[in-house]
C-alpha positions in Angstrom: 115.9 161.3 93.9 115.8 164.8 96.1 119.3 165.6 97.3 119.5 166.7 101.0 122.1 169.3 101.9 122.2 171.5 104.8 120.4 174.3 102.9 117.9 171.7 102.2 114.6 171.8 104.7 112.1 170.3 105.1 108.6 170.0 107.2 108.9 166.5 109.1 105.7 165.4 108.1 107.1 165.9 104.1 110.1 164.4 104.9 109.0 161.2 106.9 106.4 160.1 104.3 108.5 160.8 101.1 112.3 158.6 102.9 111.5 156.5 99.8 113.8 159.2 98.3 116.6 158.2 100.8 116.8 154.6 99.4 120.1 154.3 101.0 118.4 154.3 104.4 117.8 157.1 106.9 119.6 156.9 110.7 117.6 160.3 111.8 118.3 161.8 115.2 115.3 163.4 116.3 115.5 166.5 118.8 111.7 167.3 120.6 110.1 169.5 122.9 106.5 169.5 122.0 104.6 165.8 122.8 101.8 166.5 120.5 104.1 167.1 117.2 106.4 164.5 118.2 103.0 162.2 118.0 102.1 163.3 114.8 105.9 162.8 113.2 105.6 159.7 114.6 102.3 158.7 113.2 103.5 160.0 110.0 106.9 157.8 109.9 104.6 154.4 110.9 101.9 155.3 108.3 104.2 155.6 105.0 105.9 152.1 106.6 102.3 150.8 106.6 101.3 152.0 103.3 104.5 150.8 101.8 104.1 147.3 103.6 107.4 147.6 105.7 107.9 145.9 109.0 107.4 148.6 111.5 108.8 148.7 115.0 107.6 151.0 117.7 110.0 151.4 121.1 108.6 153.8 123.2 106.3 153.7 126.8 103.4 152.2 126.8 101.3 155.7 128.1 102.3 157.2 124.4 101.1 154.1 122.1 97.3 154.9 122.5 98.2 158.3 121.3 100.0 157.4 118.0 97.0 154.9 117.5 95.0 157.5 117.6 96.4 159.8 115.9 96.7 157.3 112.7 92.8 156.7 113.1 92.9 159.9 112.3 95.0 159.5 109.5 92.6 157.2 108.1 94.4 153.8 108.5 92.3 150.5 109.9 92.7 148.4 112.0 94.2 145.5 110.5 97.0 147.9 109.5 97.7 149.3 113.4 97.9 145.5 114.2 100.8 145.2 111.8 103.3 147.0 114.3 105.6 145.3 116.9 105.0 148.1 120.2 107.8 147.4 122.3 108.4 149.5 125.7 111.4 151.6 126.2 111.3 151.4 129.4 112.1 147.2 128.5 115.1 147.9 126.4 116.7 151.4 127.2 116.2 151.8 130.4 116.2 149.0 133.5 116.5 149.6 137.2 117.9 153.3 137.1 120.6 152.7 134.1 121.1 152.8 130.0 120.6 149.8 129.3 120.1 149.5 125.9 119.0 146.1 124.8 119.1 144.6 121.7 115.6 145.3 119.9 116.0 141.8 117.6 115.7 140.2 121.7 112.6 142.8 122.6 110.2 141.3 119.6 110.3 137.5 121.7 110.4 135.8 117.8 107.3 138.2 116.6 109.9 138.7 113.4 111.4 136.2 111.7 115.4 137.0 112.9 116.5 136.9 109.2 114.7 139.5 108.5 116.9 141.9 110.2 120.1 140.8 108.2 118.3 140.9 104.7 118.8 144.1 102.5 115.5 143.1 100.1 113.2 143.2 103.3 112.7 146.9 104.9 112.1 147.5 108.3 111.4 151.1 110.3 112.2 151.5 113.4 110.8 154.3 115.9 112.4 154.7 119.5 112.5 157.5 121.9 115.6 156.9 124.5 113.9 157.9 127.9 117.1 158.7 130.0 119.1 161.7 131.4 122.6 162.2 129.8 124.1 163.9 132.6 126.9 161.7 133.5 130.0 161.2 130.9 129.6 157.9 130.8 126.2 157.5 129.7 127.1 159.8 127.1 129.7 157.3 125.6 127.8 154.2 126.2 124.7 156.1 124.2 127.2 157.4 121.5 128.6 153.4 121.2 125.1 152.1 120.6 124.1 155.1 118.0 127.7 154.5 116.3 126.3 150.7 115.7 123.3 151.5 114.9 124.3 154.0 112.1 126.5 150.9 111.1 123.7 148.8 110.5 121.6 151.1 108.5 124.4 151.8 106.4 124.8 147.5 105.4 121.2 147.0 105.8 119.4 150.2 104.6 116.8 150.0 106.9 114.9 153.6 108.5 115.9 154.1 112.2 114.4 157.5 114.4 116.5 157.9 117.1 114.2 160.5 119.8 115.6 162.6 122.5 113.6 165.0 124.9 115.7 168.2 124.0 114.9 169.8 127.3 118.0 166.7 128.6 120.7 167.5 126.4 123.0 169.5 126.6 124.5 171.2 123.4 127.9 169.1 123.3 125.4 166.0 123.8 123.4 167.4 120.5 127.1 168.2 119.1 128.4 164.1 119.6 124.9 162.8 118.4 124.7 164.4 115.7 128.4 162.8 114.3 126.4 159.7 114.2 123.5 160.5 112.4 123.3 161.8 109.0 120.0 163.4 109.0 118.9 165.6 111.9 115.3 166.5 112.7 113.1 169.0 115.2 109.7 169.2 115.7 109.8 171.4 112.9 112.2 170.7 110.5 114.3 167.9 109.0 118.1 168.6 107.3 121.4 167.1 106.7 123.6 167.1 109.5 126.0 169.1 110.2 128.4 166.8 112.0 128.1 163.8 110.3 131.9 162.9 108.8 131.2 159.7 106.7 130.1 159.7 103.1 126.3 159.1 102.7 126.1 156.1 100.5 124.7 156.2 97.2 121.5 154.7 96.9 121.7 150.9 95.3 119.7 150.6 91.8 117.7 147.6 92.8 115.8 149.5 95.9 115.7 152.6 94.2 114.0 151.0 91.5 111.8 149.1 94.0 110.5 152.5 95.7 110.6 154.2 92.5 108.1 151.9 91.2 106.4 151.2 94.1 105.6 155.3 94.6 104.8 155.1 90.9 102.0 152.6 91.2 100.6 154.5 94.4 100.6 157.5 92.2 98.7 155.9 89.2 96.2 154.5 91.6 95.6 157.8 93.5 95.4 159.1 89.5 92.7 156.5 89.0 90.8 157.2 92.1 90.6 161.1 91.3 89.4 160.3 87.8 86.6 157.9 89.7 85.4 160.3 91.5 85.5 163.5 89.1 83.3 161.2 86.4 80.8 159.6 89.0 77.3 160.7 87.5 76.9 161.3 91.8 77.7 164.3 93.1 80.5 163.9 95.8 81.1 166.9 98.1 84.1 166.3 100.6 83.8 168.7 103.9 86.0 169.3 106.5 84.6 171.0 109.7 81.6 171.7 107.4 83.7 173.2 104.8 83.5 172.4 101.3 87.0 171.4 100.3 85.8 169.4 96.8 83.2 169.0 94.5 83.2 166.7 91.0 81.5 167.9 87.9 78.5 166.4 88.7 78.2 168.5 91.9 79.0 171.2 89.8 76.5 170.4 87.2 73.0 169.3 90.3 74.0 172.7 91.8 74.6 175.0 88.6 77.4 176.8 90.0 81.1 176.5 90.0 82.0 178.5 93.0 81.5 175.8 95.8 84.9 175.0 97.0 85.0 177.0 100.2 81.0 177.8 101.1 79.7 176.2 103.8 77.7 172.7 103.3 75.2 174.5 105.5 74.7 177.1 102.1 73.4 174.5 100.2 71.1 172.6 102.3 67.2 174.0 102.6 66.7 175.2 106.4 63.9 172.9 106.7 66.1 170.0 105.8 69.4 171.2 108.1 68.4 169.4 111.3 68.1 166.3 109.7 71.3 166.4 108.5 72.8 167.4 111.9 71.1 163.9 113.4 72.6 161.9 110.4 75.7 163.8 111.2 76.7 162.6 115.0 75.9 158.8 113.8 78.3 159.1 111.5 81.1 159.9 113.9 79.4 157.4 116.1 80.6 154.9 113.4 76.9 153.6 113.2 75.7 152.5 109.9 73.9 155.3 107.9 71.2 154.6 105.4 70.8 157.1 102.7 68.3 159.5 103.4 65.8 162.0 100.8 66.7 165.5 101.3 66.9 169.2 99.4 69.3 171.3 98.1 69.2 174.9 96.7 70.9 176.3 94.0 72.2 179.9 94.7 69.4 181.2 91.7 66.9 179.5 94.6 66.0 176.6 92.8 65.5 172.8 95.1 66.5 170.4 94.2 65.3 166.7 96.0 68.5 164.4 96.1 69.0 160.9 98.1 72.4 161.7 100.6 74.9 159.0 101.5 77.7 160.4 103.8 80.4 158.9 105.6 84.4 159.8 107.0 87.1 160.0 104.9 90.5 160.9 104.6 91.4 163.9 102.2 95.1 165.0 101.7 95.9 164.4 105.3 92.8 166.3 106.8 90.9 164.9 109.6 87.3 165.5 110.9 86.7 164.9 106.6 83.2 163.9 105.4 82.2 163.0 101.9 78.8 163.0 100.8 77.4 161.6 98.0 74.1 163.3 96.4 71.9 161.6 93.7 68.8 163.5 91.7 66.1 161.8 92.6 63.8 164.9 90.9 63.1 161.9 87.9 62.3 158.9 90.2 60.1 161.3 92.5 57.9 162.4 89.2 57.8 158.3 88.3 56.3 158.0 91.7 53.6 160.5 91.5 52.7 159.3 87.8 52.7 155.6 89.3 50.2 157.2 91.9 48.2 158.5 89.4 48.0 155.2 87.3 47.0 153.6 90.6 44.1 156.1 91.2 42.9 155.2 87.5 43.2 151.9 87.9 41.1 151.8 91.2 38.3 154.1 89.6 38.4 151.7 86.6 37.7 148.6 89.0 35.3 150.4 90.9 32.9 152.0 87.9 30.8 148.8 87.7 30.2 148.9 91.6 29.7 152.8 91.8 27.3 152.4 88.7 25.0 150.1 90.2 25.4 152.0 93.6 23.9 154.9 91.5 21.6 153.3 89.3 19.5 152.6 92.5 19.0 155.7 93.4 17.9 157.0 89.8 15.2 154.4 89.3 14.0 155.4 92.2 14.2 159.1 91.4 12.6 158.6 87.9 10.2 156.5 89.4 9.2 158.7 91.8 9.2 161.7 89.2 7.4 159.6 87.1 4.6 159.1 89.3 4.4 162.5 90.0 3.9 163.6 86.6 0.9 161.3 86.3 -0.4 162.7 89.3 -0.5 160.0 91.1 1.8 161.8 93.8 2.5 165.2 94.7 6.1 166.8 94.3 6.1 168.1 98.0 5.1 164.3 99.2 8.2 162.8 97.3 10.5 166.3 97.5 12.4 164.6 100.9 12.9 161.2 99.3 14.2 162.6 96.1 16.7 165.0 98.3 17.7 162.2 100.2 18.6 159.7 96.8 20.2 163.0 95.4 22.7 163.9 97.8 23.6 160.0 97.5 24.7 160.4 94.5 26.5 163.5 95.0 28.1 162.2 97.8 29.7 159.4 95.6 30.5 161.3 92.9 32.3 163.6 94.9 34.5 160.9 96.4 34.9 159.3 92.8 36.5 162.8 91.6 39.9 162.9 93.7 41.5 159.4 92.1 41.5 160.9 88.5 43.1 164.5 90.1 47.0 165.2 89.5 48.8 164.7 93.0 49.1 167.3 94.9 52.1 168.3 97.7 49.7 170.5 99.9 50.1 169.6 103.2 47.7 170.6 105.8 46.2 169.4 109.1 43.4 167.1 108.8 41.3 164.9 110.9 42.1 161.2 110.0 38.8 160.3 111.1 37.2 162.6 108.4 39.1 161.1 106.2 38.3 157.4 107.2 34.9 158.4 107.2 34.8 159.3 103.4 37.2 156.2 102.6 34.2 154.4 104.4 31.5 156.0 102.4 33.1 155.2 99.0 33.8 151.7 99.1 30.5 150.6 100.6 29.3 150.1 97.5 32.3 147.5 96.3 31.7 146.1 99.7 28.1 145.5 99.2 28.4 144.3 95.5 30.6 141.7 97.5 29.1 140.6 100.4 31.5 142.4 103.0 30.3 144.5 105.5 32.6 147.3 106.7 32.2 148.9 110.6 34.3 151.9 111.5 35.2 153.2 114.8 36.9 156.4 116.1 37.9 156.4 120.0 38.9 160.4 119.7 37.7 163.4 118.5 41.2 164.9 118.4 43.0 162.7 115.5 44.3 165.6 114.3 47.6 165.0 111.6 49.7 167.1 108.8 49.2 164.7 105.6 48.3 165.1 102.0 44.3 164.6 102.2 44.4 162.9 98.7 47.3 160.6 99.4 46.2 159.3 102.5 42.7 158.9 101.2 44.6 156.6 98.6 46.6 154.6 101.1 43.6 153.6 103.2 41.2 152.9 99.9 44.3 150.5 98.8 43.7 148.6 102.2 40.2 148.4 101.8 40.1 147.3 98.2 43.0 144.9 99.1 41.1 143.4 102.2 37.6 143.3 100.2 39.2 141.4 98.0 40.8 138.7 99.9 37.8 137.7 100.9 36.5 135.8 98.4 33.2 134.5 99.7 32.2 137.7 101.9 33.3 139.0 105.4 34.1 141.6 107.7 36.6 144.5 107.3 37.0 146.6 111.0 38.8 150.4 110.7 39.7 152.0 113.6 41.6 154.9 114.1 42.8 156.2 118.2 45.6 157.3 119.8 48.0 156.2 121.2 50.7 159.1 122.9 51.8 161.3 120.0 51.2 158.7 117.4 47.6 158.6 115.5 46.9 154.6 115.0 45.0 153.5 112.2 44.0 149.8 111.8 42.3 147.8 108.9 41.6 144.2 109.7 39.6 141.7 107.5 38.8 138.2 108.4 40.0 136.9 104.7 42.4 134.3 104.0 45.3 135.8 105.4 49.3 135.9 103.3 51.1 133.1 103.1 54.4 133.0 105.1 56.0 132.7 102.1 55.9 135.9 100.1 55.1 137.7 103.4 58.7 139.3 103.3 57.8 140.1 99.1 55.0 141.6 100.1 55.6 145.5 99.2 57.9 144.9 96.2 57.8 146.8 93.1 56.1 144.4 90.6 55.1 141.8 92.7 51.1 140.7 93.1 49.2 137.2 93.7 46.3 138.9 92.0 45.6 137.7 88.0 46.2 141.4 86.9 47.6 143.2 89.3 50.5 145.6 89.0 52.4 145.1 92.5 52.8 149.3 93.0 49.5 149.3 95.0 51.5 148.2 98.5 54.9 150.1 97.1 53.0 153.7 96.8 51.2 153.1 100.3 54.6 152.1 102.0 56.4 155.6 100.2 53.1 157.6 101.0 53.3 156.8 104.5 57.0 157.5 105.0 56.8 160.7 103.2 54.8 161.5 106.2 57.2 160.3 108.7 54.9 157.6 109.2 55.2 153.9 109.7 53.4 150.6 108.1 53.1 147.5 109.1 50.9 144.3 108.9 50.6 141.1 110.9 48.9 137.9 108.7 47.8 134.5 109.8 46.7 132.3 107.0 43.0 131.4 107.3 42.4 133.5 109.9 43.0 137.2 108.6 45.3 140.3 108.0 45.3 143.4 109.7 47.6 146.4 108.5 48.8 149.2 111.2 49.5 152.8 110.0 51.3 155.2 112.6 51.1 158.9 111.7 52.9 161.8 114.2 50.1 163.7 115.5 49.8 167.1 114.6 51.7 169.5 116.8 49.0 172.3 118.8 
């Protein structure tokens, strides 16, 4: 147990959230001058009541009990633990109609607390009251000093934690002098001591409560222990910032980042410029108390090297600091590679259902070349006669092949800008074959010249084959499939709409999933890649279904800024 003497001194904020040391009870006579201190001692005293589960009792005007709220917000306490005081208003039981009045505060709850609670040394109860009166005439002084002199006897049978504030610009130093010899502990806005004038023996502290304390501030100390231990092995990296300043960072954080000297650098250092302004949206909704969704970002190492993680960031209190964030950071270098190898599979496994189309797409243009050819050998035509025919069956084939080549390609991350129509337009050419071979017949329409957007040419190409294939294939016994692409403000609208037999209502919401398909030996990832394809482009998909009648998808992509 600390001993307090008069050489002893502490900061209030120490003192009032460590009084489990003064298990004898505390009668503390508090001296201010400066509102927003006297706020946070206040908030300081309530918390460490909260925290310890004491009954806490708040006398003071009304105008100052938004600020203490506040200010233990700030501390980090909810809600259901600020309902847990008793606010009762000086004004109600120091102070009536121009005179001390000083009212009993067991009266002033109206039966909020049981009454035996007062009276029973196992249950602990803090009180905080600020005495909003002058003390200029002698016998308000002597009145006051009756009610502090049972009040300091009351603490000592009970052992109960009682602040006693004055404003110090009223009293006088004899009135600091005679208050003072009835409290044993002494505070400012600045400091807390033993004092001075106090002539009666500070009681020892009873075993049984200081065991209580004692082993209540040894189980808050193991669980803080535990905590830290949590979050120094998460296989996350946790960052905790205050005013954008890295205060912590685990091992993990240590280990994504590859440098031990983070503690201190600004969160900004670490975040790729490109990436920064996201962040500073993400930011303000978190303050906002809105619910943030973990969002794909980079980081850099200081040797340069980014590194793609999945943020999750939220408030938090750190060793009493406010304005705290801590932000969580997964790898996501591994799943990102899975994804583009998934990508790749899908592109095989499209070519591979398309060869026996394509083939016979081909093979009608080379009978007729080697028929042609053939003919001309004989001499029963001349080369120059069949030359345009043979051109035209040529570049047919070229023209397929061509489109065949990009699904076996490794993915590329070029970005560049592109005219979605162009690319339509070769989607269009490729799978006419498929849609022949299956009695479908595909129209496309472009409204604008201008559909002009910053995209991955071989990723969207796959998105908008995967809707094609998909829609050719719901229709079993032949149909229609309509592609349009227009604008629409600073959005480029694509639609794909088939007249097929529509998605049940009941794995409409499944639709998407990793791993789930109605089709005999499908895989499911066709839909997942097409949905992550389209948000990497700060796109948007969507699809609207009636069963029997038809499905038509919707892709919005940001138009490309001129």
């Amino acid at each position: 147990m600390a001993v307090y003497t008069p050489q002893t001194r502490y900061h209030p904020e120490i003192a009032l959230t460590n009084l489990s040391d003064l298990t004898c009870g505390a009668h503390i006579m508090y001296i201010t001058s400066n509102e927003e201190k006297y706020i946070t001692n206040a908030a300081s005293f309530i918390k460490t009541g909260l925290l310890l589960e004491q009954i806490v009792i708040l006398v003071d005007q009304k105008k100052i009990w938004p600020l203490i709220i506040k200010k233990l917000e700030e501390f980090g306490l909810f809600n259901e633990q600020i309902d847990r005081i008793h606010f009762i208003d000086s004004e109600e039981v120091y102070y009536r109609n121009g005179e001390l009045y000083l009212g009993s505060i067991l009266e002033a709850t109206n039966g909020s607390i049981n009454s035996d609670y007062f009276f029973n040394k196992d249950i602990t109860i803090r009180y905080w009251g600020k005495i909003p009166v002058l003390l200029k005439q002698e016998e308000i002084m002597d009145k006051l000093l009756q009610h502090e002199d049972k009040v300091d006897k009351y603490i000592r049978t009970y052992q109960n934690y009682t602040v006693c504030a004055y404003n110090g610009t009223e009293l006088s130093a004899s009135n600091y002098f005679d208050l003072a010899k009835h409290h044993p502990y002494v505070m400012t806005d600045t400091e807390f001591t033993l004092s001075n004038g106090y002539e009666k023996e500070i009681l020892s502290p009873p075993l049984v409560r200081n065991g209580k304390y004692e082993e209540t501030i040894a189980n808050l100390q193991l669980a803080q222990t535990y905590y830290s231990r949590l979050v120094e092995d998460m296989l996350d990296a946790v960052f905790i910032t205050s005013n954008n300043i890295i205060m912590y960072a685990n091992k993990a954080a240590v280990k994504l980042l590859d440098t031990e000297d983070l503690v201190g650098k600004s969160a900004y250092e670490i975040m790729e410029p490109d990436f920064l302004e996201k962040f500073l949206e993400k930011k303000e909704l978190i303050w906002q108390e809105e619910i943030v969704t973990p969002y794909e970002m980079e980081l850099i190492t200081p040797n340069g090297k980014v590194v793609e993680v999945e943020l999750l960031a939220y408030p938090f209190l750190f060793e009493d600091l406010s304005s705290t964030i801590i932000i969580i950071a997964r790898d996501i270098s591994v799943r990102k590679e899975n994804q583009q190898l998934q990508i790749k599979n899908e592109k095989l496994g499209i070519a591979g259902q398309l060869a026996a189309s394509i083939a016979h797409e081909i093979r009608n243009p080379l009978t007729a070349i080697k028929g042609f050819l053939k003919l001309a050998y004989q001499g029963a035509m001349k080369l120059k006669d069949i030359y345009p025919i043979l051109d035209i069956e040529i570049n047919r084939i070229e023209t397929i092949a061509s489109e065949l080549m990009f699904l076996g390609k490794p993915a590329k991350s070029e970005i560049k800008e592109i005219n979605i129509g162009k690319i339509l337009l070769d989607v269009y050419t490729l799978m006419q074959s498929q849609a022949n071979l299956d009695n479908v017949v595909i129209n496309l329409d472009t409204y604008d010249n201008d559909l002009h957007a910053l995209c991955n040419v071989d990723q969207m190409k796959q998105v908008f084959i995967n809707l094609v294939k998909n829609a050719i294939e719901a229709m079993e016994n032949g149909g229609i499939i309509n592609m349009e692409a227009k604008l629409d403000g600073k959005w480029i609208v694509v639609t794909i709409n088939d007249n097929g037999k529509g998605i049940p209502g009941d794995i409409k919401n499944k639709l998407g999933e990793p791993f789930y398909t109605t089709k005999e030996k499908g895989t499911g990832l066709g839909l997942v890649i097409c949905y992550n394809i389209i948000a990497e482009h700060k796109g948007e998909i969507d699809f609207i279904s009636e069963d029997g009648v038809g499905t038509t998808f919707t892709i919005r992509l940001p138009l490309a800024n001129k």
